[in-house]
Every structure is written in C-alpha cells, then in structure tokens.
C-alpha positions as CSV (number, residue, x, y, z in Angstrom):
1,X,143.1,89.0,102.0
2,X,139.6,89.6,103.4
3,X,139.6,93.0,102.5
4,X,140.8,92.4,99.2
5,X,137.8,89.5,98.5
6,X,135.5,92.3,99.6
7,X,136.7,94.9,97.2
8,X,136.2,92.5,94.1
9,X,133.2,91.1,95.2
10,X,131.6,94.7,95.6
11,X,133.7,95.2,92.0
12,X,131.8,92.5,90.0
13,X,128.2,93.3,91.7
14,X,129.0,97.0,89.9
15,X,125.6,96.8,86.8
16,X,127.4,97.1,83.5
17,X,130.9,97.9,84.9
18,X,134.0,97.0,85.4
19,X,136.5,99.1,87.2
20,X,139.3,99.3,89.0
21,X,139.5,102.5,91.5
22,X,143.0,103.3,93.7
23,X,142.9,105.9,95.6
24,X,145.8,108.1,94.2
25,X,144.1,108.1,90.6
26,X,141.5,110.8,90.6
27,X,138.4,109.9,88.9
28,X,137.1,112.0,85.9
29,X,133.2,112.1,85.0
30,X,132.7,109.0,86.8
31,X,135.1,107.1,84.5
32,X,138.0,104.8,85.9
33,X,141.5,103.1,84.9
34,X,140.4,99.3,83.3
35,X,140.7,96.5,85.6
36,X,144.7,94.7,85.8
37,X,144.3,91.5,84.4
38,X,146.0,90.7,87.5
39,X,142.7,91.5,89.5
40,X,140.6,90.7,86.8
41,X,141.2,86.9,87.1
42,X,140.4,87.2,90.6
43,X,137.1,88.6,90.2
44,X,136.3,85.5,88.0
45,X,137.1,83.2,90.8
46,X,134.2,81.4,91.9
47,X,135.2,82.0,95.1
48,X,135.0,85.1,95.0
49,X,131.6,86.1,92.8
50,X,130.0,84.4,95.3
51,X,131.3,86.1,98.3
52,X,128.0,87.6,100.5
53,X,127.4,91.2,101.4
54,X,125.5,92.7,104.1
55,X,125.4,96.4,102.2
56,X,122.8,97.0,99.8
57,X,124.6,99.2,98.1
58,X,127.7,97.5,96.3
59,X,129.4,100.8,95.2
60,X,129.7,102.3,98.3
61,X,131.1,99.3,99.9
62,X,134.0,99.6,98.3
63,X,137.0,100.1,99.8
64,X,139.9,102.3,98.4
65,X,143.5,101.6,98.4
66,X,144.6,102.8,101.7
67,X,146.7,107.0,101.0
68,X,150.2,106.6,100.9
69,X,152.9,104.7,99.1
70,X,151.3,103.9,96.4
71,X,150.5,100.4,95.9
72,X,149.7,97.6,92.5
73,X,148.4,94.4,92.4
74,X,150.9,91.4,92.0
75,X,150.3,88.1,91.3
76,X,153.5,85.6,92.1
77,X,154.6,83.5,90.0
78,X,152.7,79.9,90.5
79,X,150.2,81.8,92.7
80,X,146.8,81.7,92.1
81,X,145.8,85.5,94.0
82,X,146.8,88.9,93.5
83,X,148.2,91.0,96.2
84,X,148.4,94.4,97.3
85,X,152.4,95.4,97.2
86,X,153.8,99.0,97.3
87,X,154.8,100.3,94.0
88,X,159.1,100.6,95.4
89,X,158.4,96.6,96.2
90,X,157.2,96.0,92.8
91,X,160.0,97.6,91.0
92,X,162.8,95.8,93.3
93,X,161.5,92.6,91.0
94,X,162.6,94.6,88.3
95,X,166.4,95.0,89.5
96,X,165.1,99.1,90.2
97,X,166.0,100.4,93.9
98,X,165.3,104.1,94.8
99,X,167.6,106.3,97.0
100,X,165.1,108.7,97.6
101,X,165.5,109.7,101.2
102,X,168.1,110.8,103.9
103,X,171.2,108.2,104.1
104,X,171.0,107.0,107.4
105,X,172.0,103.0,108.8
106,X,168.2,102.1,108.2
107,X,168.1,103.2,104.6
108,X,171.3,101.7,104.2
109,X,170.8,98.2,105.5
110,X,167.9,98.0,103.0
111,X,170.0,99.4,100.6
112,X,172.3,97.0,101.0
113,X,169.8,93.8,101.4
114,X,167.9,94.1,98.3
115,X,171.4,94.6,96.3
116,X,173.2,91.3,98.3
117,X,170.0,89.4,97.1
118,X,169.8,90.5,93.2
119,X,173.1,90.0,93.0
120,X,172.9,86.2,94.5
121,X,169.3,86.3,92.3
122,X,171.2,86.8,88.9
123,X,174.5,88.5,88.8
124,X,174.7,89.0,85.3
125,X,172.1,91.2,84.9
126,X,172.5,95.2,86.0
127,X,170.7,97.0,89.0
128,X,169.7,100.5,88.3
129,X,170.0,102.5,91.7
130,X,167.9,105.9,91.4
131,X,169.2,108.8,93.4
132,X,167.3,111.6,94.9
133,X,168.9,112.2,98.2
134,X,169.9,115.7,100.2
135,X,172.8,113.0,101.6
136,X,173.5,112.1,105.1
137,X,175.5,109.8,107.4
138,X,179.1,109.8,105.8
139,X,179.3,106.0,107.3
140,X,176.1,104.5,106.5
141,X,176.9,106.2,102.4
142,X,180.3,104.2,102.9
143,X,178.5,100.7,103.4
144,X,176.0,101.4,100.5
145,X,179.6,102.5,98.7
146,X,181.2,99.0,99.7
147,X,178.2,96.8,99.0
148,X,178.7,98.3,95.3
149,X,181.6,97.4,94.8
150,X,181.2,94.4,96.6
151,X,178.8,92.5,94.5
152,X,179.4,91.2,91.0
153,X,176.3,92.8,89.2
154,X,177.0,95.9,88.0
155,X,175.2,99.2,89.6
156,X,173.9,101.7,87.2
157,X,173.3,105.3,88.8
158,X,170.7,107.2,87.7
159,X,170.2,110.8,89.5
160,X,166.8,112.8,89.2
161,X,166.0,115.7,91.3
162,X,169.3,116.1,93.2
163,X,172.3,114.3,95.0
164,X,173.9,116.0,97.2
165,X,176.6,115.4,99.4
166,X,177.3,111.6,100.2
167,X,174.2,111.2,97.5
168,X,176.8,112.5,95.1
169,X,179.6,110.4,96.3
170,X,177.1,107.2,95.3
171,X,176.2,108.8,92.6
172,X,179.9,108.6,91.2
173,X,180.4,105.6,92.6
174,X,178.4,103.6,89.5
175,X,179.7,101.3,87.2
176,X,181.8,103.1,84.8
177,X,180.5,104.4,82.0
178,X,177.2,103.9,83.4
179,X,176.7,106.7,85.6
180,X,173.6,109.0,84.4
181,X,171.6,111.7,85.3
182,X,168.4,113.4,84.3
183,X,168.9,117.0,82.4
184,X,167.3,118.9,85.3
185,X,168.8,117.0,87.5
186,X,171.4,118.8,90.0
187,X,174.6,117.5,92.4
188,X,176.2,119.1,95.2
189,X,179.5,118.2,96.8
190,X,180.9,119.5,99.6
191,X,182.7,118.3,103.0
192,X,181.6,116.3,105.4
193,X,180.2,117.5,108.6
194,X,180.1,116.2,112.1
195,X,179.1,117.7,115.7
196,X,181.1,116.7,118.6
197,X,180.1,117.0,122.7
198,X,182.0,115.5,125.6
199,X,185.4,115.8,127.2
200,X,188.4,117.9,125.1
201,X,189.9,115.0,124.2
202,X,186.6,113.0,122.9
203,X,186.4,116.1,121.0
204,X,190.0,115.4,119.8
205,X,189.4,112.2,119.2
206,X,186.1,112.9,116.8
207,X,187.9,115.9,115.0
208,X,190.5,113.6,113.6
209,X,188.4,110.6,112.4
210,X,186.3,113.7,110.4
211,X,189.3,114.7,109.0
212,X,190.3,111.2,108.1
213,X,187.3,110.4,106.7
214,X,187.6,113.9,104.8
215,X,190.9,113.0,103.2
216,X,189.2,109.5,102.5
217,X,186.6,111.3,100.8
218,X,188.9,112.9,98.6
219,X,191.2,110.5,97.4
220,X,187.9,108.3,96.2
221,X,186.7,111.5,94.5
222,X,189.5,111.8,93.0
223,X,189.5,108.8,91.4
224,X,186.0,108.6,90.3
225,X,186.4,111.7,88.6
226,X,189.8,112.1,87.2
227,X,190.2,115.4,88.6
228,X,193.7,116.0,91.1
229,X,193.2,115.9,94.7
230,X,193.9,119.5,95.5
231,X,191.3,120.5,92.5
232,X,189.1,118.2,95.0
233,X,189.6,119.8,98.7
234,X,189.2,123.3,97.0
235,X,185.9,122.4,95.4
236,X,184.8,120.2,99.1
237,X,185.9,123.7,101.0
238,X,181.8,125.2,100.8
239,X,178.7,123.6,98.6
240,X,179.3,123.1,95.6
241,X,176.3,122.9,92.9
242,X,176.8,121.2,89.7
243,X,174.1,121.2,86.7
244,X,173.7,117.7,85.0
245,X,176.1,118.8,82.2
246,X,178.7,120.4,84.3
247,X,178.6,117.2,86.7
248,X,179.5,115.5,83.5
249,X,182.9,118.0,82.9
250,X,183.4,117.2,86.1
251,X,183.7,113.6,85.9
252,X,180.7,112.4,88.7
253,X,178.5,111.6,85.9
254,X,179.5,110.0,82.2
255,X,176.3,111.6,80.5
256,X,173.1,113.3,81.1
257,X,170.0,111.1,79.3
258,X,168.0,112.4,76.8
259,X,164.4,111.2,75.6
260,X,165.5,108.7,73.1
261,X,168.1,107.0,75.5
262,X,167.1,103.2,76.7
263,X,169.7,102.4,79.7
264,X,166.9,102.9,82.5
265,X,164.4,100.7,80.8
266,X,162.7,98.0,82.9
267,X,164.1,95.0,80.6
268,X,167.7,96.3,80.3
C-alpha cells in the first residue's frame, strides 16, 4: 500500500499532467494511457496529495508496475482504495479462468477452486474456461474433467492457440453446444503416455492402469464426439492434429467463432 501511495503522490506532483504509466505499455513521444478512474479517485484523496517526498524530482520517483503478469488496478466493492491485482485475478471476477499452461495437480487444484467457488457464487450464470494447453497429467485433466461436470454452472470452452492431448479432452468436455474455438486455433489427440521404473511386476502393475485409463479415455471420447470407439483408438494410435473446422466434423468442438459472435463476452 506504501508503494502504491508513493506512486500517486509522485503522479499528482507531475506540472500539467496526469498519467498513468505500467510498465508493459510502451510509451510513445512521451505520451501515456489516461489515468483509471479507479486510481484517479485515489489521487484525489487527501491523504494521499499530501503525502511528503524526499526526491526533488517527482517523475523519476516513480515507480513502475513490477515486469511480469501483468497487473490493473481494482477497487472492491464498498472499499475505499484501489489495488494492484494480476490481470488472470481480475478476470476470475468476471466468471473468465485461463488453461494456459501444462496440466499438472497444481494447475488443477486452482482449476478446480475458482470453479467450486463461482459456482457456489451464482450458479446460474456460465464460466467461460479458455484453453491453451500442450496437455499433461492424464489424472490431474480427469479432476478438472469431474469438477465440470460436478458443478451446476455450466462450463463454456473456448480454445485459442492449441489443445492438445488431455487439453483436448477438456476441451470436449464443455457444455454442449457450447464448446468453441478460435479459427486458427488447432487440437491434437492422441494416447496417453506414462513411464514406468521399479520391479517387473510394478511395471505390470503401471502398464495396466495406462491401459485402463486409455480405454477410459476412449469410451468418454466417444461420447463427446459421436464418433464409434474403434474410429477413436485408430485416431489415439499417433498425434493427431485437427484445424478448428475439422475439430468441428469431428465432433470435440460445436463451432469455430467468427468476429461477429458474442458467447465469450465479459457480460454473457
């Protein structure tokens, strides 16, 4: 909170200007995005215009948004200060959750968590899960799996970029109907993979739970996209790359989005 009093002090001490400089937005002939009104009713806060500084130069005591996930100002509700939250925070408010990383039981769990508590929030109203994933752990994409059909709101699934393997599995697994993808968008299925080490038999042992999670696999694709389940170990057998439009023939996706589509808007 200190840091962010001295950033709008220095701010308001600027002569004839107003201006509010992250870091990630590069700066063009000295000019700057406007001030969020957020921030802006901060810097009329007595408390704050008369906060002291020790450098005689206000502008270069400013202090940038620290590099890295890129972060906006958020006021809560009731609150009278504005704080610093990363931009995937900011967009959970919105119902919005990005799958953007490798699935593993970290991921996962905070998959999971912000989904249990929308749903318990309001479960009337959609979440919109964005995928952009190279997969990962078969299990950990099972509990995100379950969770979705777990809760009562319904899960819109948006890929961009691409979802591959148990990406594309979650992917499918949207609400009916409601499962979309970007047009440049790409998905890749194949069969799941698994390394085993010990004794012969702990090898045994792993080998059959991979091939029972393999025929797992394929009786839920199956199912999701309409297609038979021999049609489904055939197309598993190597990777598999699917455009947006042939993911749509092939039943993971109910339609690519165009321009002039609204179902990934904020207010859905």
């Amino acid at each position: 909170m200190v840091r962010l009093i001295n950033i709008l002090a220095a701010a308001t001490s600027l002569v004839g200007v107003q201006a509010y400089a992250p870091s990630f937005v590069p700066r063009s002939h000295n000019v700057v995005a406007p001030m969020p009104k957020s921030v802006r009713s901060l810097v009329q806060n007595p408390a704050v215009r008369n906060h002291k500084h020790n450098n005689n130069n206000p502008r270069s005591s400013i202090k940038m948004m620290p590099i890295g996930v890129p972060k906006v100002a958020y006021r809560v509700p009731g609150s009278q200060s504005a704080d610093w939250v990363d931009i995937y925070n900011r967009l959970y408010r919105e119902r919005i959750i990005f799958l953007g990383s490798e699935i593993d039981d970290e991921l996962a769990n905070q998959v999971i968590g912000v989904m249990l508590y929308l749903d318990s929030e309001d479960s009337d109203k959609p979440i919109y899960l964005y995928i952009n994933s190279p997969g990962g752990s078969v299990i950990s994409g099972l509990a995100i799996y379950d969770c979705m059909q777990h809760i009562e709101s319904e899960v819109i699934t948006i890929n961009l970029g691409l979802a591959a393997s148990m990406a594309s599995f979650i992917l499918a697994a949207g609400s009916k109907g409601k499962r979309l993808a970007l047009p440049s968008s790409r998905v890749m299925i194949h069969q799941p993979m698994g390394g085993a080490r010990g004794q012969a038999e702990d090898i045994k042992v792993e080998a059959r739970q991979i091939m029972r999670i393999r025929d797992n696999l394929v009786k839920m694709y199956s199912m999701m996209t309409g297609q038979t389940t021999d049609q489904i170990v055939k197309d598993l057998d190597r990777d598999n790359y699917l455009s947006a439009q042939e993911a749509v023939e092939y039943g993971l996706i109910d339609r690519v989005l165009v321009s002039d589509d609204e179902d990934t808007q904020m207010s859905g």
